[in-house]
C-alpha positions in Angstrom: 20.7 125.1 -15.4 21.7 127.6 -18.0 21.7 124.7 -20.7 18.4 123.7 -19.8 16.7 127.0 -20.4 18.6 127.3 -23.4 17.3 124.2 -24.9 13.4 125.3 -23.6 14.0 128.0 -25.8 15.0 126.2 -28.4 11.8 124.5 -28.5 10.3 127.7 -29.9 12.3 127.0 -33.4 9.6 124.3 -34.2 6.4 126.2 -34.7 8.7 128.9 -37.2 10.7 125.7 -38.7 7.5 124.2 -39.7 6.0 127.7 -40.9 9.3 127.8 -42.8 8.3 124.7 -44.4 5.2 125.8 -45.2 6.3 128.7 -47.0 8.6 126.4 -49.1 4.9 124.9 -50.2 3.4 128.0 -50.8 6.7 129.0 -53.1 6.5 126.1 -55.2 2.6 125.9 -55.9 2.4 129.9 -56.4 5.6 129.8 -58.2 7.6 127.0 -59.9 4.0 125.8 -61.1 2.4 129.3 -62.0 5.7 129.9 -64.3 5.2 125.9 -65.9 1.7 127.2 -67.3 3.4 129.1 -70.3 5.5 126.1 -71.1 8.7 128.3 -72.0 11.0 125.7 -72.4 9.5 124.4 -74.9 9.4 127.4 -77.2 11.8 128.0 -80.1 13.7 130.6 -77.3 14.9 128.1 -75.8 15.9 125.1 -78.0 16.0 122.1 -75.6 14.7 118.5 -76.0 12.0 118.9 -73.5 13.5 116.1 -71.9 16.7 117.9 -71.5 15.0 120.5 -70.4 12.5 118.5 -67.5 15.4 116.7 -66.0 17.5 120.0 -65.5 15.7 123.5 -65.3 12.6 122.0 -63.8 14.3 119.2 -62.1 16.4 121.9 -60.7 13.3 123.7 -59.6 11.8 121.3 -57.9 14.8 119.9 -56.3 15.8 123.3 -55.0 15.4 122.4 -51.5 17.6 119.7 -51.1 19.8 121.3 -53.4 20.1 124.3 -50.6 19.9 122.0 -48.1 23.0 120.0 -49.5 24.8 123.6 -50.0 24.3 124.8 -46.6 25.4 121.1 -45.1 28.8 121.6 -47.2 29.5 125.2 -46.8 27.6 126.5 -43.7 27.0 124.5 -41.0 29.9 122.0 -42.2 27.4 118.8 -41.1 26.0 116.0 -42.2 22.1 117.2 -42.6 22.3 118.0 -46.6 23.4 113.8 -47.5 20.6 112.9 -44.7 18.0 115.4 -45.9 18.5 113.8 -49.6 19.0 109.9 -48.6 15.6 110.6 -46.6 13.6 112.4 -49.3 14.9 109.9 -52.0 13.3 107.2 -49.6 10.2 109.4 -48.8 9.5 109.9 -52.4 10.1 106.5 -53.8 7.8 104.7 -50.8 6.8 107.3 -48.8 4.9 109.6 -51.4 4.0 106.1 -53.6 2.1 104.8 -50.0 0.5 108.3 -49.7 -0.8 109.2 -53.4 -2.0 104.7 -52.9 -3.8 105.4 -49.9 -5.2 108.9 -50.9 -6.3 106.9 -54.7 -8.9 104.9 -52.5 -11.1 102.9 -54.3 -9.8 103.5 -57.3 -6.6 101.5 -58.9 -4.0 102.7 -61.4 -2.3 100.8 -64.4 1.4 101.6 -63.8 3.6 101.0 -67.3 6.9 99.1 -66.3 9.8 101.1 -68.6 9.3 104.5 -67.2 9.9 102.9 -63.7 12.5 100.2 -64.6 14.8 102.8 -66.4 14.8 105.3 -63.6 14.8 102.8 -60.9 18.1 101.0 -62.7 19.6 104.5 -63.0 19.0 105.2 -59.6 20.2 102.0 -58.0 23.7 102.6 -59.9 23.4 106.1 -58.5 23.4 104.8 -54.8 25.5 102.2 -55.4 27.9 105.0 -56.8 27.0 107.1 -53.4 27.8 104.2 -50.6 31.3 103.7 -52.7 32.3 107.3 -51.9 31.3 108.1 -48.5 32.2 104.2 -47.2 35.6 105.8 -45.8 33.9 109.3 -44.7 36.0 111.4 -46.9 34.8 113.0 -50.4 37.2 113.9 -52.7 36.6 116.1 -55.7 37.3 113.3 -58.5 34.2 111.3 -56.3 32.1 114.4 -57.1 32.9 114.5 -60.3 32.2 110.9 -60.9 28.7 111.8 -59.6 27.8 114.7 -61.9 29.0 112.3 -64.7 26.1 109.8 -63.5 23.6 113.2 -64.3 25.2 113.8 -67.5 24.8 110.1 -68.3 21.1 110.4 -67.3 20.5 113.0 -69.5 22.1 111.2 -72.5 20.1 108.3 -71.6 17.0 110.6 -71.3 17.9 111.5 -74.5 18.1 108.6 -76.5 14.9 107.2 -74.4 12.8 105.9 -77.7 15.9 103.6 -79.2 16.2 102.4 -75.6 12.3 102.2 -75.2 12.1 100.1 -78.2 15.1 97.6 -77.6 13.7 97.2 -74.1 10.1 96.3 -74.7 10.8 93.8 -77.4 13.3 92.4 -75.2 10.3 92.7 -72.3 8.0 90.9 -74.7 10.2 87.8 -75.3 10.3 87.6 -71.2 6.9 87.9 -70.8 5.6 85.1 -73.4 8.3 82.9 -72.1 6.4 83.8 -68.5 10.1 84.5 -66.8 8.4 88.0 -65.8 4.8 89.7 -65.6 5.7 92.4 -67.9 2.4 93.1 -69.1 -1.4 93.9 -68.1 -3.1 91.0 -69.3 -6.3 91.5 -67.2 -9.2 92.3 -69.4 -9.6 96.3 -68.9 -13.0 98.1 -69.4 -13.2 100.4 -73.2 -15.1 103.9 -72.9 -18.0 102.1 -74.6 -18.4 99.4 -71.9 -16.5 96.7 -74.0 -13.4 94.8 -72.6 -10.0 94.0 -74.5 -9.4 91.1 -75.2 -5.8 90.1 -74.2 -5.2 89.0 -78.2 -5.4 92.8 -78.5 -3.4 94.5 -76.1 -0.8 91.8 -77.8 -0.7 93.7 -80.7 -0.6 97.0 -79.3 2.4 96.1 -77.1 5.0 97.2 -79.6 3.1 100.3 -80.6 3.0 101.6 -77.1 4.9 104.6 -76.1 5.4 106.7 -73.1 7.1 109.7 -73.0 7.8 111.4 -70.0 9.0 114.7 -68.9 8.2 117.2 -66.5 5.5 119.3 -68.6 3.7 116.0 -69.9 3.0 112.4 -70.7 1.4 110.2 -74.0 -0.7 107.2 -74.3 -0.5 105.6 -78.0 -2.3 102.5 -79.1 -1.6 100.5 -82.0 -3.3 102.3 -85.3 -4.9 98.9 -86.5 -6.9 98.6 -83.2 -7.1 102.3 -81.2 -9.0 101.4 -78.2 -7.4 104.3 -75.8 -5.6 107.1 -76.8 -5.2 109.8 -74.1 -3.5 113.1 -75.4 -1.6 115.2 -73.2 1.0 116.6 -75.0 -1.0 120.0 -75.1 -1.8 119.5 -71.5 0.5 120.9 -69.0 1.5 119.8 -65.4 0.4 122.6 -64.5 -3.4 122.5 -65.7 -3.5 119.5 -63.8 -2.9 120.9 -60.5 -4.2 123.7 -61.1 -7.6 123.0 -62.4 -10.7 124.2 -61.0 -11.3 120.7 -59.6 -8.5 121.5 -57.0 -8.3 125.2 -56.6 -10.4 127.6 -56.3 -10.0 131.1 -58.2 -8.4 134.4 -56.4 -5.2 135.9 -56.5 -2.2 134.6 -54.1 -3.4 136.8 -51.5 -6.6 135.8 -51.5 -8.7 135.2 -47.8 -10.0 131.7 -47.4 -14.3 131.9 -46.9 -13.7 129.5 -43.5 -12.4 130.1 -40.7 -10.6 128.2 -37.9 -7.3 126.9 -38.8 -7.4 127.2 -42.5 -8.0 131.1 -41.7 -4.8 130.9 -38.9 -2.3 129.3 -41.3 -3.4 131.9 -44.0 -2.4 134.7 -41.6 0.3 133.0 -40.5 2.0 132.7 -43.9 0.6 136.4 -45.0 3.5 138.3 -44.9 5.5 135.2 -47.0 2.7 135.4 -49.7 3.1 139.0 -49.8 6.5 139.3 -49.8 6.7 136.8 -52.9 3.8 138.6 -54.8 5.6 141.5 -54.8 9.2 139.9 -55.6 8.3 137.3 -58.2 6.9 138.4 -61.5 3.9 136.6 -62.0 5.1 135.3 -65.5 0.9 134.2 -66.3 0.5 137.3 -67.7 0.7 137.9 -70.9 2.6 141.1 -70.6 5.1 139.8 -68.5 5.2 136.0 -70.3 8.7 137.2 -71.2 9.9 137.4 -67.6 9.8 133.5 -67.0 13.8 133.1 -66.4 13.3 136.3 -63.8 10.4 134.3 -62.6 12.3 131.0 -62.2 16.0 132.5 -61.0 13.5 134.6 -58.3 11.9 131.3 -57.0 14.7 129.4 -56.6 16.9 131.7 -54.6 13.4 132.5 -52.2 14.0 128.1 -51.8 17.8 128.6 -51.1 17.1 131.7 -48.4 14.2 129.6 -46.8 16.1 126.1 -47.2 19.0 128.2 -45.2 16.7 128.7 -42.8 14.5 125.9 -42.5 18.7 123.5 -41.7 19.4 126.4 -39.2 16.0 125.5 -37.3 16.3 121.6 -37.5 19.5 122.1 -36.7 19.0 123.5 -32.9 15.8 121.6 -32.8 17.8 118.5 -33.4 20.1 119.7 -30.7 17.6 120.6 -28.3 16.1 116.6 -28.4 19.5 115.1 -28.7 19.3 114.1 -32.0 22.3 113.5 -34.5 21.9 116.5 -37.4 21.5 113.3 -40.2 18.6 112.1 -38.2 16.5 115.4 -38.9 17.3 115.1 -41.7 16.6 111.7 -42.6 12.7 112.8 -41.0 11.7 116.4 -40.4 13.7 118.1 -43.1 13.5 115.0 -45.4 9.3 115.0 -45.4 9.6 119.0 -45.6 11.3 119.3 -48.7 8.9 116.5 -50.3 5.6 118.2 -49.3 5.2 119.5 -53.3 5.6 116.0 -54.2 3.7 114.8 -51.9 0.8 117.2 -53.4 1.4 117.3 -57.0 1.8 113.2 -57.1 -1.3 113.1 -55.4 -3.5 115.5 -57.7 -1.8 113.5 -60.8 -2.5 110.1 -60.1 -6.3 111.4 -59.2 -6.7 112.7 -62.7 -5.0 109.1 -64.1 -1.4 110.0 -64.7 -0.1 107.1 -62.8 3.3 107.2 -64.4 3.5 110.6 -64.3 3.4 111.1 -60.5 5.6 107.5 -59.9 8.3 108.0 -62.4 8.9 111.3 -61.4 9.2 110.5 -57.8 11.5 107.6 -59.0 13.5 110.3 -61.2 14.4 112.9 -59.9 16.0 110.9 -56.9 18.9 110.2 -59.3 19.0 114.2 -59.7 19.0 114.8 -55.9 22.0 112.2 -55.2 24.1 112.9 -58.5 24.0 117.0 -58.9 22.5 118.2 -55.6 25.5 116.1 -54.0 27.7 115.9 -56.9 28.2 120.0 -57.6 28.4 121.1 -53.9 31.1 118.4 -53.2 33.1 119.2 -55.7 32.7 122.9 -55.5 33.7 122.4 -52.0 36.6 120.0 -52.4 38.2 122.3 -54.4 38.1 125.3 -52.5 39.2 123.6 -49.4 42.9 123.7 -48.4 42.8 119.8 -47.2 41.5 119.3 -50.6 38.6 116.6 -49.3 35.4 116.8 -47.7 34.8 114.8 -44.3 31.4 113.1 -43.8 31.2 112.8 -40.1 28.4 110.0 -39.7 29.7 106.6 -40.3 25.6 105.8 -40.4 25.2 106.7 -43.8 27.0 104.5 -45.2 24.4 101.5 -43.6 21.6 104.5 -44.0 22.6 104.4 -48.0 22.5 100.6 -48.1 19.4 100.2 -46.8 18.4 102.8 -49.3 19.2 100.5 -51.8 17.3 97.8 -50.1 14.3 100.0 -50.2 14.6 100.3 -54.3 14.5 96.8 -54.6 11.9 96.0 -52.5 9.6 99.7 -54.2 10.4 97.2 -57.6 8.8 94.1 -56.3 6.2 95.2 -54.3 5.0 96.9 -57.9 6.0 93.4 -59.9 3.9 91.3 -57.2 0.6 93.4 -57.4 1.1 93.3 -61.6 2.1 96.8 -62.3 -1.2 98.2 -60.2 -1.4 101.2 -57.8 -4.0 101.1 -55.2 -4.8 101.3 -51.1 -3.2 98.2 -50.5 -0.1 98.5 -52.1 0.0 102.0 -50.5 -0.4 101.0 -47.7 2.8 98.5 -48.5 5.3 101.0 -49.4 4.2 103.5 -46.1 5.4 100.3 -44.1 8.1 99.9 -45.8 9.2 103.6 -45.1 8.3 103.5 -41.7 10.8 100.7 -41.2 13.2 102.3 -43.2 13.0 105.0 -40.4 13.0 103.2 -37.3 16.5 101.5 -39.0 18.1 104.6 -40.2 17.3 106.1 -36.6 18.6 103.7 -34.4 21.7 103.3 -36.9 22.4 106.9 -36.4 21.8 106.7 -32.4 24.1 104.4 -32.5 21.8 101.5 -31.3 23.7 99.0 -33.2 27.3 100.3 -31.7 29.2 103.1 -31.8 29.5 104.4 -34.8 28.6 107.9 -35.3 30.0 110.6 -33.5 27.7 112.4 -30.6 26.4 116.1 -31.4 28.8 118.9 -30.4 27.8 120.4 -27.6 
């Protein structure tokens, strides 16, 4: 009797859980994004390839929650919801956010360039191949983490040396595609600003000259020189000023009242106190006065993420407890679409303003930073510390969970090579199938629908 009042009570976590959530959201518009405006990292203060610096500072940024989420699963609560909160993001973001920013895009369709997608997506599948190696027998041990972080060093070397490798792999790409092995290439005639089409006999010739660069503050479109039909310069252009044009927001400060009412005015008073709290804690680094205060800024923001990432695990936690569900379940779902509500927002406002590749290969991307250091550093800092010496991953699930994982990167790759590169509502609407199967598997793998093999919650 006692047990069921207890878990009737428990049902109150999931109105602040999702508050919790929300607040996560509110943190990392008002801000992670708010601090990107000034570009810092690529000033001479700091002197890092911006490359360097997108796929760690800012990658840490807006990784932070399953970064905390990982820590508080390895040193906390001693469970298994940090791997399933950043198996089910890295699935959410690669199909789950792709189906949404597809179906949100309409009517309207995207041109999506192959190498940004194929390098990240081949660095990612060796990531997860790397991942269902280690936790196959349950037990982590700190040269397994460190075989992990070597994966993100090697991404960032390969991140670094992107235009040799850019260049080797579209010629390479070339000779595929006039062989027709592979639809490497656009060949559809595309409309010009003045009305005329190119021919494919152009976009031929342009196909060496064509670059793409991508970090987290911006991306480049360069046609050949001989025949400049496009040329889209963002290099000056921030994230930031994307999501945060006028198109999107409206002016006031973070504290500002919204003009309607009903539950747009509820949600605002609901997360009042949050917004306060962080408008007087973080610096607001947009000023010019305080532009010098970005690393206070950033170090500010990303341990408000750890303290409401703590938080947000505890919750799931005893709400996962309360329905009988397995703590890698929540976070395979609940936690798992939490964390991914900023990419889920930004991706969506991006590819609305064009940048295609910039909201996919970002998605695809920083995946490979939430397995190999959000997983990587905690393991190992853990494995050593611990007097067994290893780490103990209690669901035998994730292993399949993981596999099929990797099943779901192959079929995100051909679903894109099928519809010719193109993002629109119907190939949305693909990919949120295919992560609503991924779901109904993973769950019944972790209720234990095809045996027994994970162990019950603790009661």
């Amino acid at each position: 009797m006692a047990s069921a009042t207890f878990r009737r009570l428990n049902f109150l976590y999931v109105l602040p859980c999702f508050t919790i959530v929300m607040c996560i959201l509110t943190l990392m518009r008002a801000g992670f994004e708010e601090a990107e405006e000034k570009d810092y990292l690529r000033q001479k203060k700091i002197k890092l390839p911006p490359d360097i610096a997108g796929a760690t500072f800012m990658a840490i940024g807006t990784s932070a929650p399953e970064l905390f989420s990982s820590i508080t699963g390895s040193f906390i609560t001693e469970g298994d919801i940090g791997v399933g909160t950043i198996i089910g993001s890295a699935v959410f973001n690669i199909v789950g956010v792709t189906g949404i920013v597809g179906i949100f895009l309409w009517k309207t369709e995207l041109d999506i360039d192959w190498y940004p997608i194929a390098r990240d997506c081949i660095a990612y599948g060796v990531t997860v191949f790397t991942l269902i190696w280690i936790i196959e027998d349950n037990i982590i041990h700190w040269w397994e983490a460190v075989v992990l972080l070597f994966i993100f060093v090697l991404y960032i070397i390969i991140i670094y040396f992107n235009r040799t490798i850019e260049t080797w792999s579209r010629d390479l790409a070339e000779r595929i595609h006039e062989r027709n092995w592979c639809r490497c290439y656009n060949t559809e005639e595309s409309p010009l600003l003045n009305g005329k089409a190119i021919v494919p006999e152009i976009m031929e010739s342009q196909k060496r000259d064509r670059r793409l660069e991508r970090d987290s503050f911006s991306v480049e479109f360069t046609a050949s020189k001989e025949e400049e039909v496009l040329h889209q310069e963002s290099m000056g252009r921030k994230l930031s000023e994307i999501l945060w044009s006028g198109e999107h927001t409206k002016n006031g400060t973070l504290c500002t009242s919204p003009t309607e009412g009903g539950w747009k005015m509820f949600w605002w008073l609901v997360l009042y106190p949050a917004k306060l709290i962080f408008f007087l804690t973080i610096p607001d680094s947009r000023k010019p006065k305080l532009y010098s205060l970005f690393p206070l800024t950033f170090t500010v923001s990303v341990l408000w993420i750890g303290v409401l990432s703590y938080l947000a695990v505890w919750m799931v936690t005893i709400i996962g407890y309360t329905f009988n569900v397995p703590d890698s379940v929540s976070g395979l779902t609940i936690l798992a679409a939490g964390t991914s509500i900023p990419e889920i927002i930004s991706s969506i406002i991006v590819a609305q303003n064009g940048y295609g590749n910039m909201a996919i290969s970002n998605l695809v991307g920083s995946n490979t930073f939430d397995i190999s250091f959000c997983l990587g550093a905690p393991w190992l800092i853990k494995t050593l510390i611990s007097e067994k010496g290893y780490l103990i991953v209690f669901s035998s699930a994730l292993t399949y969970t993981t596999a099929t994982l990797l099943l779901t990167l192959i079929a995100f790759v051909l679903v894109f090579v099928f519809s010719g590169w193109k993002l629109n509502r119907t190939v949305g609407l693909i990919y949120f199938l295919l992560y609503g199967v991924f779901v109904i598997i993973a769950c019944m793998y972790e209720m234990n629908v095809f045996g027994n093999i994970n162990a019950e919650t603790c009661k």
